[in-house]
C-alpha positions as CSV (number, residue, x, y, z in Angstrom):
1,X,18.8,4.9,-26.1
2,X,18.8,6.5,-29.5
3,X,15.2,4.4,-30.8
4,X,12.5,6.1,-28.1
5,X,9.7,3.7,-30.1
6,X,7.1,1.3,-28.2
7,X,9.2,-1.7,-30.3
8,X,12.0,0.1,-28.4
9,X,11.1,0.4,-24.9
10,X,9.6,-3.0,-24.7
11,X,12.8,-4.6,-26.0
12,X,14.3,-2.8,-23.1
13,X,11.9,-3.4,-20.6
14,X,11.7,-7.2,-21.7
15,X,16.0,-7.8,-21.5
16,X,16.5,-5.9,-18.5
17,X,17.3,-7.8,-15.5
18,X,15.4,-5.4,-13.0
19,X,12.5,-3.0,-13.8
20,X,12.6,0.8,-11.2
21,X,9.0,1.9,-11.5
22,X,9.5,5.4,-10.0
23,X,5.5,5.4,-8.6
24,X,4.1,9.0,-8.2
25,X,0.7,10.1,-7.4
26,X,-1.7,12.8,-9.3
27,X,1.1,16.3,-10.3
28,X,0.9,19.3,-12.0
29,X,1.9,18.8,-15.5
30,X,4.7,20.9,-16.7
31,X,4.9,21.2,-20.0
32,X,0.8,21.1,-19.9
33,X,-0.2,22.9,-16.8
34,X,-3.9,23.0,-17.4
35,X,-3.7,19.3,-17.5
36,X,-5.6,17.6,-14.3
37,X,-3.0,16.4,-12.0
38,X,-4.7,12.8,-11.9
39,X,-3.1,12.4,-15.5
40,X,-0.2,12.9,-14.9
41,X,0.0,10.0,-12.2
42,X,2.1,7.2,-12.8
43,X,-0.9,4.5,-12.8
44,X,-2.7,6.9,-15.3
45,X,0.6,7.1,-18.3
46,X,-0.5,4.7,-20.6
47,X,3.0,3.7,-20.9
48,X,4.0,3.4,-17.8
49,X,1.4,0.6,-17.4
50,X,3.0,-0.9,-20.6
51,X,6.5,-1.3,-18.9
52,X,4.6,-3.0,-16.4
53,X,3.1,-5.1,-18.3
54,X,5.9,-5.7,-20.3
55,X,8.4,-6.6,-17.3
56,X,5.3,-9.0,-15.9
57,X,5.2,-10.9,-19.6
58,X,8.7,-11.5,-19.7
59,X,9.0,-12.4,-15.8
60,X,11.3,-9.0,-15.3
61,X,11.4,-8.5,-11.4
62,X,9.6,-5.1,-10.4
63,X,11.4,-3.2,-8.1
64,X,8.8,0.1,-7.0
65,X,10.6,3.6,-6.0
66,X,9.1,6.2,-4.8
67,X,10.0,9.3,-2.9
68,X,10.7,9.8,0.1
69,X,7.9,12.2,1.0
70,X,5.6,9.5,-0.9
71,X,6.6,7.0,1.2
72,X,3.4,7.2,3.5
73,X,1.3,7.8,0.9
74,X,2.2,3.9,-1.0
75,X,-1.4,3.2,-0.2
76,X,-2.6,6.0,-1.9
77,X,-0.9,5.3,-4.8
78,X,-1.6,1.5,-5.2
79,X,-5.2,2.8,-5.2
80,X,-5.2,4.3,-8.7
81,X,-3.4,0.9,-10.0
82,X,-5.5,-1.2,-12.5
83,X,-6.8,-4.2,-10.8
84,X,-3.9,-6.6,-12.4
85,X,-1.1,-4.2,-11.2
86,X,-2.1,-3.8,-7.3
87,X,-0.2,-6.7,-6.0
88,X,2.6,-4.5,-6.8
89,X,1.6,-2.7,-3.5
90,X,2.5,-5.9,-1.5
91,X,6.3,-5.3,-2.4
92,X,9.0,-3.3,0.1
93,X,9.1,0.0,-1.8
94,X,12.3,1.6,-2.0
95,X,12.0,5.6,-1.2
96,X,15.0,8.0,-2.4
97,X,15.4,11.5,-1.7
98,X,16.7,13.6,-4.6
99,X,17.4,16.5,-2.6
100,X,19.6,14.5,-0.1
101,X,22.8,13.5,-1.3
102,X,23.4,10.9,2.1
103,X,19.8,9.7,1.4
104,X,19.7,9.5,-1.9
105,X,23.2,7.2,-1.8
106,X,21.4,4.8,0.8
107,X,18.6,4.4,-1.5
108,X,20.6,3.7,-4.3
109,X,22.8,1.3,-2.2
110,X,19.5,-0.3,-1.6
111,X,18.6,-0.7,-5.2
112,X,22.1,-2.2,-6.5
113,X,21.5,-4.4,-3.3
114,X,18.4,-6.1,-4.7
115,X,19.9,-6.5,-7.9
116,X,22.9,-8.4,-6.5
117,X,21.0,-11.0,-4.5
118,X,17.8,-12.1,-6.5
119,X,16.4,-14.0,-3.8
120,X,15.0,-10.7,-2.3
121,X,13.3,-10.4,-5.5
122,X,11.2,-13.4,-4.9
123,X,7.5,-11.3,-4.4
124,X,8.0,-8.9,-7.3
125,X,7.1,-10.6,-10.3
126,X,3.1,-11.3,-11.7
127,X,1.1,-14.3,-9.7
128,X,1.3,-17.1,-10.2
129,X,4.8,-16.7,-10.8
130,X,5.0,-15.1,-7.7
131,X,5.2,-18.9,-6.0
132,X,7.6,-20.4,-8.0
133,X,10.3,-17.1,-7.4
134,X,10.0,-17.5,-4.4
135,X,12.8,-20.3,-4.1
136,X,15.0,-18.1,-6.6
């Protein structure tokens, strides 16, 4: 994507037919290392939470990732969502493992799974649509 504006990324968010929010918790900042870690989490990019937002508006499923060493830590990271956002915790997250080529593949099988068969999208979408995606 050549145009990296907010007009931009909405317009992708909003026509996509599946949103990955790749969840992480509080990390060291890279390019800012004296940063607090707590910024740098997921819930705590400001636009981050506008992709949210933006899939929620135009009824985009939500699909959550995170990695596989998060995956016992979901609760943990559901707590530093913004009140509207936390039902996002009662969705099956998907875990990948980067540095595992066989788990990585099953994880992205998983992925293109939901994406072919909607119906198992039925809880990730903003309430009160939740109900009516259900039958989807």
């Amino acid at each position: 994507m050549a145009d990296k504006s907010e007009t931009a990324m909405a317009h992708g968010v909003r026509n996509s037919k599946i949103f990955l929010a790749i969840l992480t918790g509080p990390c060291p900042n890279p390019r800012n290392p004296d940063d607090d870690p707590i910024e740098n989490a997921y819930f705590s990019r400001p636009f981050c939470v506008k992709e949210l937002e933006w899939a929620i508006e135009a009824r985009v499923p939500i699909q959550p990732i995170v990695c596989a060493e998060d995956k016992s830590n979901i609760g943990k990271l559901m707590s530093l969502a913004p009140e509207h956002l936390k039902f996002l915790g009662g969705v099956d997250f998907i875990d990948v493992d980067r540095n595992d080529k066989e788990y990585f593949e099953v994880g992205a099988r998983k992925i293109i799974r939901k994406l072919e068969s909607r119906k198992e999208l039925g809880l990730v979408c903003y309430p009160p649509a939740c109900e009516e995606a259900k039958g989807v």
